[in-house]
C-alpha positions in Angstrom: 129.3 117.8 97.3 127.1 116.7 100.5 123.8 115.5 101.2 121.0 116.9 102.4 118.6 114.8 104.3 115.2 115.6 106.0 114.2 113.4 108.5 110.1 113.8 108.5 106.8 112.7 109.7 104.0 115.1 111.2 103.3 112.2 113.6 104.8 113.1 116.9 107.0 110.8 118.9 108.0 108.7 116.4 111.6 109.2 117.0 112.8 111.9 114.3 114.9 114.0 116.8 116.5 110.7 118.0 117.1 109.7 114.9 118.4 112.7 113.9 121.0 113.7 116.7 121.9 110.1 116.5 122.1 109.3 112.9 124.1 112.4 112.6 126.7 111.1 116.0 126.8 107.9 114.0 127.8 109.7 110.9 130.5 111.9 112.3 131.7 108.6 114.4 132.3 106.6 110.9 134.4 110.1 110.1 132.5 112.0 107.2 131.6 115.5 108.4 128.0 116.5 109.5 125.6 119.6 109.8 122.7 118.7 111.8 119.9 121.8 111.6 117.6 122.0 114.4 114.1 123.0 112.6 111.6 122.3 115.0 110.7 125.2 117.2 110.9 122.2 120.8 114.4 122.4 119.9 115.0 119.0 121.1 117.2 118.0 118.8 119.7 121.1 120.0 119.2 120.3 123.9 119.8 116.9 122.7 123.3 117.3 121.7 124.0 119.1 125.1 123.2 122.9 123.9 121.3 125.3 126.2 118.5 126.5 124.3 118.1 129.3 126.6 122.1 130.7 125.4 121.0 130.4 121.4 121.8 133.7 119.9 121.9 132.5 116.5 120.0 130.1 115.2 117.4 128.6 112.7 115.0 131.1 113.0 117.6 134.0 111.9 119.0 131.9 109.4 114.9 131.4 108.0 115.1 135.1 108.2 118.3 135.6 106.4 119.5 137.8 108.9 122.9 136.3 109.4 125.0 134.1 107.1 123.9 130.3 107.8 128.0 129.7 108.7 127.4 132.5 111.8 124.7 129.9 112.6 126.9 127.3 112.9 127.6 125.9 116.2 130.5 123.4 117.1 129.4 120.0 119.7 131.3 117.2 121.7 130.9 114.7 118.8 133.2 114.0 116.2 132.7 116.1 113.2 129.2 117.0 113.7 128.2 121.1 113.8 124.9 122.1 114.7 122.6 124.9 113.5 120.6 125.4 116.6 116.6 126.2 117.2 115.2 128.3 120.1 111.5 128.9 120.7 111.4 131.8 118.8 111.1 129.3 115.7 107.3 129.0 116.0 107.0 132.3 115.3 109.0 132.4 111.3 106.0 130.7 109.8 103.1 133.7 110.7 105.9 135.7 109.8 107.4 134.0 106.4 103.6 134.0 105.0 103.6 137.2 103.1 107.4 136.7 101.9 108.1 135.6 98.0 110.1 132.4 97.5 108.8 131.8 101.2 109.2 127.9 100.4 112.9 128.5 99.3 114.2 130.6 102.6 116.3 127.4 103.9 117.2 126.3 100.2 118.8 129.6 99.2 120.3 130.0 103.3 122.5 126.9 103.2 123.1 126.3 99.6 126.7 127.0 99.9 127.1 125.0 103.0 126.8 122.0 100.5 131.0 121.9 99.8 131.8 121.7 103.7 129.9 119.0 104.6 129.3 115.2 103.4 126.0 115.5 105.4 124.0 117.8 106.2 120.5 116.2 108.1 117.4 118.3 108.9 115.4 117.4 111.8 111.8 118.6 111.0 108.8 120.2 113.0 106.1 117.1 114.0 103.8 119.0 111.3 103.4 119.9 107.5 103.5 123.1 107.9 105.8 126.2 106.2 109.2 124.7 108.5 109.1 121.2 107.2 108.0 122.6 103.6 111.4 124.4 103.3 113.1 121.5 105.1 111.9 119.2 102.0 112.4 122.0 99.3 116.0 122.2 100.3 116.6 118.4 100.7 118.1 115.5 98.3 116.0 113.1 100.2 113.9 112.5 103.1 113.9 110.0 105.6 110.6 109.1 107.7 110.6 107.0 110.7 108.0 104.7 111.4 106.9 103.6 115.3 106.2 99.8 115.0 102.8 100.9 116.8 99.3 100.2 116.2 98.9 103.8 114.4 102.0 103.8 112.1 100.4 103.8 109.0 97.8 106.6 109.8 99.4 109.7 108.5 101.8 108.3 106.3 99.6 108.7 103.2 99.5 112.1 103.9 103.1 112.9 104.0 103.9 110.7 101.0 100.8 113.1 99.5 103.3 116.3 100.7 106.1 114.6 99.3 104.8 114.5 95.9 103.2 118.0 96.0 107.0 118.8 97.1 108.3 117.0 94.0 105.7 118.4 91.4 106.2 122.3 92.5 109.2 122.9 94.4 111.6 120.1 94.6 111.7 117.7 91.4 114.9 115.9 92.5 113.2 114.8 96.0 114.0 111.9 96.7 112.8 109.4 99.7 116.1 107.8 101.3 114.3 105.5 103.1 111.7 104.6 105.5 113.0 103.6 109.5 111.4 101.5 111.3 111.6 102.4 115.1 110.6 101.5 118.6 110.7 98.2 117.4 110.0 95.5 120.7 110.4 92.2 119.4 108.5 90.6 122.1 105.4 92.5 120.5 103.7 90.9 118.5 102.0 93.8 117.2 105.7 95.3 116.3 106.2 92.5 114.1 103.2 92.9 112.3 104.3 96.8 111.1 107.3 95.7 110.2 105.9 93.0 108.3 102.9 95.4 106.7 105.7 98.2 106.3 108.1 95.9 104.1 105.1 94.2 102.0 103.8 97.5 101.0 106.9 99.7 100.4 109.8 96.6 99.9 112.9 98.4 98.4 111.8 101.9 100.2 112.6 100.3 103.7 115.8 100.5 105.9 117.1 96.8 107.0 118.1 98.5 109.8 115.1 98.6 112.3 116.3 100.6 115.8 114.6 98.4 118.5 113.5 100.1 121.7 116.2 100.7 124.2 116.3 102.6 127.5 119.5 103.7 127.2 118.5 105.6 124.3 115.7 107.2 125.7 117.6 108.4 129.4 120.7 110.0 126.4 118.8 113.0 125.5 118.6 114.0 129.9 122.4 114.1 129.6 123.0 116.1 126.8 124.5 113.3 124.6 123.7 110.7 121.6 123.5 107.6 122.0 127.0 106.8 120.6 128.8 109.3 123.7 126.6 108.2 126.6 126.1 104.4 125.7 128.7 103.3 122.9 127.9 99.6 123.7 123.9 99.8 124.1 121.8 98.1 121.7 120.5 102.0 120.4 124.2 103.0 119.7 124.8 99.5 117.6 121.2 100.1 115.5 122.3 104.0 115.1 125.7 102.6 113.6 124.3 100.0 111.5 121.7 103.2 110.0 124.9 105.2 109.2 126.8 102.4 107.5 123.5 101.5 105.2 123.1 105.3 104.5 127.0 105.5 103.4 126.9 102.5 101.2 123.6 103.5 99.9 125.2 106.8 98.6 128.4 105.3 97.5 126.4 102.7 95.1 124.5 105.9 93.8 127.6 107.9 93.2 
C-alpha cells in the first residue's frame, strides 16, 4: 500500500518542486517505486525531470477532469523507478472550471486511488497557493511535507497553511497527517539561516526533518538540464542532503508500520 505525500507551502520559491523531483529521484535511487504528480499549472516539476511541456497530451489537468484513467496519465522518466503524471499550462484553467462540480475537493482522491498498490510513493508537488489544486492535493494525501527557506520571511505564511491543514483535517481529510517540516536554502555562513533553523526546531521540535538541504549551485543549474540532482550531480552536496531526506522518510515509515 503506498504513500501519498503533498509537498506544500503557498510561499513561492521555497523549494517544493526541487524538493519534489528530487526527493522523488532519491526515492527511486534507494529502489522503492515512485509516482511524482505534477499539480502546479508552471509545470516545473515535469520540465524538471527533462519532459517537454509543450509534447503533454495527457496530463494532470485531464486526470482533475477524469477524462482519462490516471494510469493513461502516467508517463515513464530517466530515473530509476520514478513515473510522472505530467502538468501543462492548461492546469490553471481546472480550478474556474471544477467550481460548480460536486465532490470538487475529491477529483484527485477518487482519480488515483487505485494507483495506491503500484507504488511505495506517490509525492504531489503542489501549486505555490491554497487554492482548489493544492486542496485536492491534501484531500488525497497521507501527509504533507512543507519546506521552509531559512530566510528572513519563513515564518510568515506558515500559520496560514498549518490553518488549511486543519480545515483539511476537520472536513475533508481526518487522517492528514504532517510528515515533516524541511528546512531549505540553508547557508551556513548566514547567520540569519541559523536563526530559522534555530526558531523552526524550538517551536515545532519533533515536526522537523534533521535533514536540512543547504544551498548548492549544482542544484539550482539541474533543473536547465532536464535532470535531479542525483543524475546531473550524484556527488554534489544537494544530491547527498536529497539522499539523506529519502533515507529519514523510509525509516520514518518503516517505524510507523
Amino acid at each position: 500500500m503506498g504513500k501519498i505525500i503533498a509537498i506544500a507551502n503557498q510561499k513561492g520559491g521555497v523549494g517544493k518542486t526541487t524538493t519534489a523531483v528530487n526527493l522523488a529521484a532519491s526515492l527511486g535511487v534507494l529502489e522503492k517505486k515512485v509516482l511524482l504528480i505534477d499539480a502546479d499549472p508552471q509545470a516545473n516539476a515535469t520540465s524538471g525531470l527533462g519532459i517537454d511541456v509543450e509534447t503533454v497530451e495527457y496530463g494532470t489537468y485531464q486526470l482533475l477532469e477524469h477524462t482519462i484513467s490516471a494510469r493513461d496519465a502516467i508517463i515513464s522518466t530517466d530515473s530509476p523507478n520514478l513515473d510522472l503524471i505530467p502538468a501543462h499550462i492548461d492546469l490553471v484553467a481546472i480550478e474556474i472550471e471544477l467550481v460548480d462540480k460536486d465532490q470538487r475537493e475529491y477529483m484527485m482522491k477518487q482519480a488515483i486511488s487505485d494507483l495506491r498498490d503500484s507504488y511505495d510513493y506517490i509525492l504531489i508537488d503542489c501549486a505555490p497557493s491554497l487554492g482548489l489544486l493544492t486542496l485536492n492535493a491534501l484531500t488525497a494525501a497521507d501527509s504533507v511535507i512543507i519546506p521552509i527557506q531559512c530566510e528572513y520571511f519563513a515564518l510568515e505564511g506558515l500559520g496560514k497553511l498549518l490553518n488549511t491543514i486543519k480545515s483539511v483535517q476537520k472536513i475533508h481529510n481526518a487522517n492528514l497527517d504532517i510528515e515533516g517540516m524541511l528546512l531549505t536554502m540553508y547557508d551556513s555562513r548566514l547567520r540569519l539561516s541559523n536563526q530559522v533553523v534555530e526558531e523552526v526546531r524550538k517551536h515545532f521540535s519533533d515536526m522537523v526533518f534533521d535533514t536540512i538541504i543547504q544551498r548548492n549551485v549544482r542544484l539550482s543549474e539541474a533543473p536547465s538540464y532536464g535532470e535531479s540532482i542525483i543524475k546531473y550531480d550524484a556527488s554534489s552536496k544537494g544530491a547527498t542532503n536529497y539522499l539523506n531526506l529519502a533515507n529519514e522518510v523510509v525509516k520514518k515509515n518503516k517505524e510507523i508500520a
